[in-house]
C-alpha positions, 0 to 999 in steps of 0.5 A, spaced: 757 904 244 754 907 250 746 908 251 745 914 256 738 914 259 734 920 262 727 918 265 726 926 266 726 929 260 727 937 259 728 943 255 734 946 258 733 954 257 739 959 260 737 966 260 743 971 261 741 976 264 746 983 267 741 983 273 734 983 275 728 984 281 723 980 284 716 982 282 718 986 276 720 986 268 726 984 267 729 983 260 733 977 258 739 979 254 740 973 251 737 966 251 740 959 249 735 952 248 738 946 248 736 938 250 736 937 257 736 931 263 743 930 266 743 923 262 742 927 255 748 931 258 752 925 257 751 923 250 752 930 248 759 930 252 761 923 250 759 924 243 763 930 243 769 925 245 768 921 240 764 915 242 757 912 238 752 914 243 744 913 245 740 917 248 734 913 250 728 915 255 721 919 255 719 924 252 712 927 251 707 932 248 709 938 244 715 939 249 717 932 248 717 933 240 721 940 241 726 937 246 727 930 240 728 936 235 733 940 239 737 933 241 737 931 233 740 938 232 746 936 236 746 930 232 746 924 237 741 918 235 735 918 240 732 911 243 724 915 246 718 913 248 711 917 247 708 918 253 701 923 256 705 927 260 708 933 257 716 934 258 718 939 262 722 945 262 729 947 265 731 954 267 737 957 269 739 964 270 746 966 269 747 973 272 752 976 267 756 980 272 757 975 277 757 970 274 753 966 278 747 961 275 740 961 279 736 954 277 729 953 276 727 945 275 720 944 274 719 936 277 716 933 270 709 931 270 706 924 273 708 918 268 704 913 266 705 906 267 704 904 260 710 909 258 715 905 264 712 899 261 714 901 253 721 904 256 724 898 259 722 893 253 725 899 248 731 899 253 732 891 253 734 892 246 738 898 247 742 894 252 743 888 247 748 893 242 751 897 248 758 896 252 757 902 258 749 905 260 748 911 264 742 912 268 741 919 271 738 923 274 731 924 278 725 919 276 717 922 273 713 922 279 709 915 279 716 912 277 716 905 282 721 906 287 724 899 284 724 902 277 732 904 276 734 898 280 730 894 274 735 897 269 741 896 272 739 888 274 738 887 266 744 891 264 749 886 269 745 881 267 747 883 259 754 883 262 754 890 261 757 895 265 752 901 269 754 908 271 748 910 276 748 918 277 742 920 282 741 921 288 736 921 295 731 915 296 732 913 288 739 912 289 738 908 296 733 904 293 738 904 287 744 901 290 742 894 292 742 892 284 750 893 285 751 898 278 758 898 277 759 906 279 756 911 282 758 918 284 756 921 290 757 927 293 759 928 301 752 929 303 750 923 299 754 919 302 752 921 309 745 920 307 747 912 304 752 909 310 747 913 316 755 915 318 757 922 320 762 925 315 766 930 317 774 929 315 777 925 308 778 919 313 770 918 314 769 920 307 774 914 303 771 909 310 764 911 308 766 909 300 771 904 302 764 901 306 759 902 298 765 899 295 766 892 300 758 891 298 759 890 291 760 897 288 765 896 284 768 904 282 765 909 289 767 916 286 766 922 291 765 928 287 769 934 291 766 939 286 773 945 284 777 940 289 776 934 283 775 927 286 776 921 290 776 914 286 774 908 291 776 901 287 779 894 287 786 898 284 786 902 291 784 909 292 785 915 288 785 922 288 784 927 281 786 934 281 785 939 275 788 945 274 784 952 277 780 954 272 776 961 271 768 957 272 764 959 266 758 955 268 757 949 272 752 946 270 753 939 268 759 938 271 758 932 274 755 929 268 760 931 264 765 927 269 759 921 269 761 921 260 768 921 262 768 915 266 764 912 261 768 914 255 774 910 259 770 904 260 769 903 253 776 904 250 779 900 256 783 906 260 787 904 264 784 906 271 787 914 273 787 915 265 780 914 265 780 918 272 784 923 269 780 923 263 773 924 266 776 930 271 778 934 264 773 934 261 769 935 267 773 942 268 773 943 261 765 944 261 766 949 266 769 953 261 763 953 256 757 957 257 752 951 254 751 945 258 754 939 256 758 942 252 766 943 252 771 945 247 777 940 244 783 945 246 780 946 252 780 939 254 787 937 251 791 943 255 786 941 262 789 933 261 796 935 262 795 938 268 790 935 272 794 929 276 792 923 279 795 920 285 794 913 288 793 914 296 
């Protein structure tokens, strides 16, 4: 089973709009809601894949009980803890005409300590029945610095395997806890190795640097350009066909299902790295977040290569 884990909870609400004007009325023509944290991204891609699925972290107040009901919708299991702060909504704006999507993310409210608290021994047990855990995203504001570093520590010490998707001064604190992938962008990786990345060569020797250091999987996300992959096996590269991007939104989190999807079925590694960029791409192609469709993913697994370098 894979247990996803979302700290910052959200209503996700895509507004299509043909166009509109700052300081004025503007009319949304269409609007989808859905439950949302990049974590819950992952569960409703991994399940859509095939796999058990968990989805366990905080939600609260009326926000928080709308947010479980929609996820109960998409039938994945939730795991939640009760909290006084009031989950947040997510707003992206997608432009009809253009195709381009504007982000409105709200930062959560305060989290109380007896919300952390009630979480991490709720999550002990998740971690039990589980094979992979993902953490993703950013933390409540009042979250200890320490705290992901937690739930890594008690997943390796369970003999589970931890896929770590954040970013900033969480995942820095995060990666001394060694979880067993992370998938961070150019900019991260700067911001991680305090090295200057400027060519493919700096990059992989930045990842090779995070790798050496007990990171077992490195994967450099590159956007429309697939990824690179840092292991034990060698370094890879996975390119997926040219697609007519639909929404981006939850790419990466839907690349995050994919390896997690691979690790519990014990693929090979390219398969489970051509499996992830698929279906990855394959969510680029339907408007909902977290979302793909099977024929999508079936025909983008044929074309997407994976060369070992």
């Amino acid at each position: 089973m894979i247990t996803t884990v979302t700290l910052n909870t959200a209503i996700d609400q895509l507004y299509k709009m043909e166009s509109w004007s700052t300081g004025a009325v503007n009319r949304v023509s269409g609007c989808i809601k859905t439950a949302g944290g990049k974590g819950i991204n992952v569960a409703r891609v991994a399940s859509l894949a095939g796999e058990k699925v968990l989805a366990a972290g905080i939600a609260g107040g009326y926000h928080g009980a709308y947010f479980q009901s929609l996820l109960k919708k998409d039938g994945i299991e939730g795991c939640f803890t009760d909290s006084e702060a009031e989950t947040r909504c997510c707003i992206n704006v997608r432009n009809e005409s253009t195709g381009e999507h504007t982000e409105f993310l709200e930062p959560g409210e305060k989290m109380d300590a007896k919300a952390l608290d009630d979480f991490y021994q709720s999550y002990l047990k998740c971690v039990e029945k589980s094979d992979v855990i993902t953490i993703s995203g950013s933390v409540p504001a009042g979250t200890p610095a320490d705290y992901y570093s937690r739930l890594i520590s008690a997943a390796k010490d369970a003999g589970k395997r931890v896929i770590l998707d954040t970013s900033g001064a969480v995942l820095r604190e995060s990666i001394a806890a060694k979880p067993t992938m992370i998938k961070p962008n150019a900019d991260e990786i700067r911001q991680l190795t305090g090295a200057p990345v400027t060519s493919r060569a700096q990059l992989l020797e930045a990842a090779q640097k995070l790798h050496d250091g007990g990171i077992e999987l490195v994967v450099i996300s590159l956007g429309g350009d697939g990824a690179l992959v840092v292991s034990e096996e060698g370094v890879f590269q996975g390119v997926c066909p040219k697609i007519e991007v639909v929404n981006t939104v939850g790419c990466g989190d839907s690349m995050v299902a994919g390896f997690a999807v691979g690790m519990v079925r014990k693929y090979p590694l390219e398969e489970t790295i051509r499996f992830a960029l698929s279906v990855a791409s394959a969510n680029a192609l339907h408007e909902k977040t977290g979302c793909f469709r099977q024929d999508d993913l079936h025909r983008l697994l044929s074309g997407t290569v994976v060369t070992k370098l």
